[in-house]
N, C-alpha and C positions, 0 to 999 in steps of 0.2 A: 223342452219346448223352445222352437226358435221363434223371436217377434223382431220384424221391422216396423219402422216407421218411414213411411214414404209421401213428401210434402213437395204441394203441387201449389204453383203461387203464380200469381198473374196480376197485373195491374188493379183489380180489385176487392180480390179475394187471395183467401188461404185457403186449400183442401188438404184435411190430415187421413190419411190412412192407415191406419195399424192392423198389421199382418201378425197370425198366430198359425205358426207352421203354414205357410202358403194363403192361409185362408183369412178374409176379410173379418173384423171381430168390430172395428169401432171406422167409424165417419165423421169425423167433425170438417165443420166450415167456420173460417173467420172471416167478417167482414169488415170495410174500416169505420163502417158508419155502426158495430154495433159497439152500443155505448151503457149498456147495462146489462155486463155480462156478472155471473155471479161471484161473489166475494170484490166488487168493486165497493170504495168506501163512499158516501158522499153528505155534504155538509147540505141537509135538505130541510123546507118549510114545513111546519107541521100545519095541516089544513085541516078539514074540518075532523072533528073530536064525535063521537058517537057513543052515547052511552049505553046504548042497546045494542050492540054490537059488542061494546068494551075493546072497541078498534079504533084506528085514525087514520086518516086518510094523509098522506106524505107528498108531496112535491118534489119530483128529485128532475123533474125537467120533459119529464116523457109525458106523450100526448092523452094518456089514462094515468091517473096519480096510483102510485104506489098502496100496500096496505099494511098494516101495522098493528097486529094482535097485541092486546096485554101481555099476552105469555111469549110474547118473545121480546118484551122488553129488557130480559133481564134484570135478577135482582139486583145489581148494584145502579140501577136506573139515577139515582140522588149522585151518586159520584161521575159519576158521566157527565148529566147535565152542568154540576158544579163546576166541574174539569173545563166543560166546552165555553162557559161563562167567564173563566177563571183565565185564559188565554187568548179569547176574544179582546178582554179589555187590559191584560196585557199584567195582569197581576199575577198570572204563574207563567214563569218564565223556563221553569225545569221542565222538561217533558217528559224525562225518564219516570218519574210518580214515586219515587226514592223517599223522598218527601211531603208529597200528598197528602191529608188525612182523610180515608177513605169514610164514606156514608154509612150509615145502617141500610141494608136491604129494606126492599119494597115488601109490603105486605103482597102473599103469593093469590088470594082471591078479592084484590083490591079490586079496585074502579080508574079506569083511565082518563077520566076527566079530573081526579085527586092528583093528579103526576105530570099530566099534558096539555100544555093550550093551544087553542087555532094561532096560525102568524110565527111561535115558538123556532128558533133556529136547532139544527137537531143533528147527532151526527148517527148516520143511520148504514144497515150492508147488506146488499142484494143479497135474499139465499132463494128464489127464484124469478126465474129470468119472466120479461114479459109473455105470455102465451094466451092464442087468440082472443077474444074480448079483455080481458082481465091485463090491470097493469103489475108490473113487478112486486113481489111481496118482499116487506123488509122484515128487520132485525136490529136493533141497538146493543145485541150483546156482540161486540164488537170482536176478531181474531184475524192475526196477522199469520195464514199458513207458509210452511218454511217446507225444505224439504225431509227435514226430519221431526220438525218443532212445528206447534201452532202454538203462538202468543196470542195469550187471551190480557187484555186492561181489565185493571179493577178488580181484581182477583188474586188468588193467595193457593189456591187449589193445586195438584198434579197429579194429574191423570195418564198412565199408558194405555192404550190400544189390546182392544180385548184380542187381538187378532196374535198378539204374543203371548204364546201359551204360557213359556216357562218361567217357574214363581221364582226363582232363583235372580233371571234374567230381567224382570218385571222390577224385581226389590232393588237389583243395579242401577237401574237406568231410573228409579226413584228418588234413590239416593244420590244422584250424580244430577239431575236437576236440581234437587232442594239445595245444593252447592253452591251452583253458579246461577239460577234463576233472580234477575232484581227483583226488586222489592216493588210489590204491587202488581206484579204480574203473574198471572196465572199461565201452566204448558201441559200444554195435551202433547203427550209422546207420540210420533206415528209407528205404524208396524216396520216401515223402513228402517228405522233407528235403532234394532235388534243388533246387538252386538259391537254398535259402532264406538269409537273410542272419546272420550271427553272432550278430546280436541274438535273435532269435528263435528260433535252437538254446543257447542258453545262456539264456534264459527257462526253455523246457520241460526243461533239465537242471537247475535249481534248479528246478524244482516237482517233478522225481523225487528231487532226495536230501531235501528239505524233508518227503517222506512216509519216505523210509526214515528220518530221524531222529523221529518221531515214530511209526513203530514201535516202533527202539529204545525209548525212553521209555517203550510199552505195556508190550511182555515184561518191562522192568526191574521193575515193580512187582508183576509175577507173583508167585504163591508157588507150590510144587511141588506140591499140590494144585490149582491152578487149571488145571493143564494137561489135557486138551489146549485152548487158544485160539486165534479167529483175532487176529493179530493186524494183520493189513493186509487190507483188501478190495478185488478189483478195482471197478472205476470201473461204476459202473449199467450196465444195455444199453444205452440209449440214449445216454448221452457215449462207454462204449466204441465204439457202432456207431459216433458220429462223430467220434471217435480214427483208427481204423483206416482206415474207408473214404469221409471226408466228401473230398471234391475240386472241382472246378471244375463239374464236370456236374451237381453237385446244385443242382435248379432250384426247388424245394420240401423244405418240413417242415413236417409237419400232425399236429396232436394236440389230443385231445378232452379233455385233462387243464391245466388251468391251475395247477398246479404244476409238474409238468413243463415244459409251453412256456415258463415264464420262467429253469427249468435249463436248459435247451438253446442259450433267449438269450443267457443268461449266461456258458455253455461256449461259444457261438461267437463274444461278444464277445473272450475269448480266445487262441481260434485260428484264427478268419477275420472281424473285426468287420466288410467289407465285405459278407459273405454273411448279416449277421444278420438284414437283410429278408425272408429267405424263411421265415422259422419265421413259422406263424399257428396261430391256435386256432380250431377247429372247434366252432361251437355249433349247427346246425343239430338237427332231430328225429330225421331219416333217419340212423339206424346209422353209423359214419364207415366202416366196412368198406365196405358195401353201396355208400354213397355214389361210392367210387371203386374198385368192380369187382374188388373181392379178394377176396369172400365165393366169389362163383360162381368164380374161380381157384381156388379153393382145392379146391373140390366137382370140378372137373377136373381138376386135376394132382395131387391124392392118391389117390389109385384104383389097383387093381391095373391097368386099361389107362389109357394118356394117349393121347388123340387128337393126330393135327398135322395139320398141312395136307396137303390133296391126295391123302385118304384113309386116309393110312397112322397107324400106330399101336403105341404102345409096350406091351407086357406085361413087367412089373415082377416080378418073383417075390423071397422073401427067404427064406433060411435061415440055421441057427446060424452055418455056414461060411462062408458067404458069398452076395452078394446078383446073381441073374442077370437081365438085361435080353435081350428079347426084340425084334425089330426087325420090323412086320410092314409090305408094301406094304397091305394090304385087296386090295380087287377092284378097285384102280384100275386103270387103262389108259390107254396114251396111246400113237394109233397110228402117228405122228409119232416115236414114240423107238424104239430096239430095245430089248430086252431087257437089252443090259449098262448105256445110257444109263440106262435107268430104274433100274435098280438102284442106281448109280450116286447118282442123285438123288435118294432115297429115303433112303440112306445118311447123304448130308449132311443131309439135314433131320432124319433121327435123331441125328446127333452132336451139333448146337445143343439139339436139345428133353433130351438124356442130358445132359449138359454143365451146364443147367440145373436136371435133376431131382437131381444128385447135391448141390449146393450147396441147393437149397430144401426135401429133405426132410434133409442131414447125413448121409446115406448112408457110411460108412466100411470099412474093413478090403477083403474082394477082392471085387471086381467084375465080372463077366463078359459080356461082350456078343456078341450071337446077330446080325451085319449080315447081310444079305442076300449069298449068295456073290457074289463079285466075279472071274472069271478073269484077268483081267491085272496083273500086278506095279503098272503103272502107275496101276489105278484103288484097287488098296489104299495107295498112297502117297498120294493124292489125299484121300483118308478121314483116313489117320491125319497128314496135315499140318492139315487142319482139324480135327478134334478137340483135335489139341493147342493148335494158336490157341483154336477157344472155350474149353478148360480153362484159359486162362493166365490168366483173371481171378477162378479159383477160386485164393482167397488158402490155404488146406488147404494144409498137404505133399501132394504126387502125383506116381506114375508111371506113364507110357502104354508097355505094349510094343506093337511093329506088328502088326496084323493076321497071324492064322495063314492059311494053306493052307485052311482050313475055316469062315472068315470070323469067327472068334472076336478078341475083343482083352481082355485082361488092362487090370484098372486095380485099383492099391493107393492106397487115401485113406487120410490117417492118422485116423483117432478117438478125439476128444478128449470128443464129450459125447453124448448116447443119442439116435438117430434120430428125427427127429421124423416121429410115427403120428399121423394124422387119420384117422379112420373116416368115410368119405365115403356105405357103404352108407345107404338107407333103407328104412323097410316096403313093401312093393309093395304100391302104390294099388290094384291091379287084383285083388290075390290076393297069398297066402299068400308066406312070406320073404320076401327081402330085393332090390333092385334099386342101381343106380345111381341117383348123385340126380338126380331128375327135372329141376332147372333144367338140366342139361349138357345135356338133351335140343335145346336150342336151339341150342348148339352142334352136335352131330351134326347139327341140320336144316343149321346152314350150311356145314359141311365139303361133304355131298352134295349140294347146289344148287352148289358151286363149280365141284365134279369134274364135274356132268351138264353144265356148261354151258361149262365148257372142254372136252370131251370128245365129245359128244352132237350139240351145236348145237343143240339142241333148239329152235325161233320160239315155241311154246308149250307151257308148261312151267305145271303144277296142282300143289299138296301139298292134302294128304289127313290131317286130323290128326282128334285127339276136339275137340271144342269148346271145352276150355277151354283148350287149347294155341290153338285158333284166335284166339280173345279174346284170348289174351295178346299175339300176332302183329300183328294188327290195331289195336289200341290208340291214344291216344294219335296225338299229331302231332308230328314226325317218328315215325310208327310203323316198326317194325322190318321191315313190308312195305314201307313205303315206303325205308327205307333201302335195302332189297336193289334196291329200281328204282334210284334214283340211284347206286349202284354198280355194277351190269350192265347199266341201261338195258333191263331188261328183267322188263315187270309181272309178279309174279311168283303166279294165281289159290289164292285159300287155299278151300278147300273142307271146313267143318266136316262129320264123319262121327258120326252117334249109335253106331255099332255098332263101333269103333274103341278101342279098350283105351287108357289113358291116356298111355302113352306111345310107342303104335305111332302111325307114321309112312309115307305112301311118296307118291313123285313119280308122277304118270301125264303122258303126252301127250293132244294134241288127241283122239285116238281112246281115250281113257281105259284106253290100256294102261300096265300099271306099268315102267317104265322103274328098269333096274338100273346 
């Protein structure tokens, strides 16, 4: 698998795009005004206390206060607090925690008005982002992610990543933290950290406690008016995107920002100085979206339907509750399969393009998908084995239950930051509201020349378009007629119509009947 990452930046924004073999997988935006992005730390007021909840409401600065369950306080809640008391007024001076004497945990079905007061100074960490009504949810069990290492305070724990099968490999990378881990801190192994060498997991564990003591040091000079603050910030998008998911397959990085591409050099000098050849800067005229075919993904895969191959087609619907996916074949046919084959097939091609759509728009909370029925045990097992394969590179918390009797399947994603919505709609050229954007139109021409000429056989085969879809078609050398011959070997007549609505379309045969 090849993946780029292609990073578009302009005076107020960031746009990141991650390419897997050609094809759009993730979209993220950074803004500079967002300011409680997840894993940011911040030294916030605890407001008001609710017993009947057994939550609290937090103050970290945002125009809806934060929330604050019991159980995500964290058992060592008494060391924390002591900790942030204990540097405030200037009597613990170490921040390493070498020397700390750590609390007894929290009772785990306590009461949060025993542990928390309104006004209380508090150090708290976004693990999801604000999204519509509801402000940011926090967390006080605090971790500083690295790129192989996550440093947990107050903790004595080490854990590796279930995602590293081997027990062998598991007991190394166990034994090689309990080494070099200070005292007082807890490490969650990542999956990236398989096989890596001592040296280079005890780098990136001195560059996470190297930021948590220079936290500490911020809050220290706090005064009780200055709160709420952040005081630790996660790592830009673009170092986190390649923190978390830079590996061996990335074959490029391209950004049209020359601050940026010398941070990214710099952050891979790093964490992979053999791979820092692939970062370049894009100075070209041509848009860097355009340039590398993400504009018009983007005008296709955000749209209430997403087309896929071989006709068929996804409709997207979303509510408060939850968000329903629709699975349709179209009018394909293919009279070589039966009926359950085809369904079948249809299926699987929708669990890659679903799979895909829940990771590129952040789609979270319940998910409900509408496959096509399937009557045998054996072809719903078939579905939901591959499903779960393509979801297992969706890095999200996720649960798949198997297909019902009714061809439905359940999927819970967890939601940490607000859906990303592109309005794909535009004015219809032809007349009044709104249509699909017209560049997809090219796409839907090439789904239905695939299906006619798998299906049909059709020896000669005409489109029918307005003219200036024609021109666009035509164009150029390699024209995109001409590609369709070199790929089917088979010429494919474009026939401009004046009387043809701008983005109607249809194939006819030799006897100029319209072929469906």
């Amino acid at each position: 698998m090849k993946t780029e990452l292609i990073i578009r930046s302009n005076s107020s924004d960031i746009d990141f795009a991650l390419l897997k073999d050609g094809k759009l997988t993730a979209l993220n935006n950074e803004t500079n005004d967002n300011k409680f992005s997840v894993g940011d730390i911040f030294l916030a007021k605890i407001g008001k206390v609710l017993s009947g909840l057994n939550a609290s409401f937090v103050d970290v600065g945002y125009e809806k206060d934060g929330f604050l369950h019991y159980h995500d306080l964290g058992a060592q809640l008494k060391s924390l607090t002591k900790f942030i008391k204990g540097v405030s007024t200037g009597k613990i001076k170490d921040y390493t925690l070498k020397n700390f004497q750590l609390e007894k945990d929290i009772d785990k079905n306590g009461s949060i008005v025993d542990v928390l007061k309104s006004g209380q100074n508090f150090l708290v960490q976004i693990v999801k982002e604000p999204i519509s009504t509801k402000g940011p949810r926090m967390s006080s069990e605090i971790s500083i992610a690295g790129r192989y290492l996550v440093l947990v305070p107050f903790s004595d724990r080490v854990s590796v990543s279930q995602k590293i099968l081997d027990p062998l490999e598991k007991e190394r990378l166990k034994r090689l933290i309990k080494s070099i881990k200070p005292k007082g801190f807890g490490v969650i192994v990542r999956t990236v950290a398989e096989n890596k060498k001592v040296a280079e997991l005890d780098k990136d564990l001195q560059n996470s406690l190297e930021r948590w003591v220079v936290m500490c040091k911020k809050f220290k000079t706090l005064k009780t008016q200055d709160t709420p603050t952040k005081v630790l910030s996660e790592l830009n998008r673009a170092s986190s995107i390649l923190r978390d998911l830079f590996n061996d397959s990335f074959s490029s990085i391209v950004t049209n920002d020359e601050i940026l591409f010398l941070e990214i050099k710099e952050y891979l000098q790093e964490i992979a100085p053999d791979k820092e050849s692939i970062v370049s800067l894009y100075k070209s005229q041509l848009p860097i979206f355009e340039k590398f075919g993400i504009e018009r993904q983007i005008k296709s895969s955000f749209g209430r339907t997403v087309s896929m191959s071989k006709g068929a087609y996804l409709v997207i619907e979303h509510t408060e509750a939850l968000h329903v996916i629709d699975v349709n074949s179209g009018n394909r046919s293919n009279k070589a399969m039966s009926q359950a084959e085809t369904a079948l097939e249809v299926n699987l091609i929708a669990a890659s393009e679903i799979a895909r759509q829940l990771q590129l728009r952040d789609m979270g909370g319940i998910i409900v998908v509408d496959f096509i029925d399937m009557h045998t045990a054996e072809d719903r097992q078939k579905l939901y084995d591959h499903l779960k394969a393509e979801m297992d590179f969706d890095r999200t918390k996720h649960k798949i239950l198997p297909p019902s009797k009714f061809g439905l399947v359940q999927i819970t994603r967890q939601r940490v930051r607000p859906e990303l919505v592109i309005k794909t709609q535009e004015s219809n050229p032809s007349g009044s509201g709104e249509v699909e954007a017209p560049i997809v139109i090219i796409d839907k021409i090439q789904v239905e020349l695939e299906k006619l000429l798998s299906v049909n056989g059709q020896k000669k085969i005409s489109l029918n378009v307005h003219p200036f879809i024609a021109a666009y078609l035509t164009k150029g050398f390699p024209s995109i007629q001409h590609r369709w011959f070199t790929k089917h070997k088979k010429w494919i007549k474009i026939l401009p119509r004046d009387a043809y609505q701008y983005l109607t379309f249809n194939f006819t045969n030799k006897e100029g009947e319209i072929l469906e």
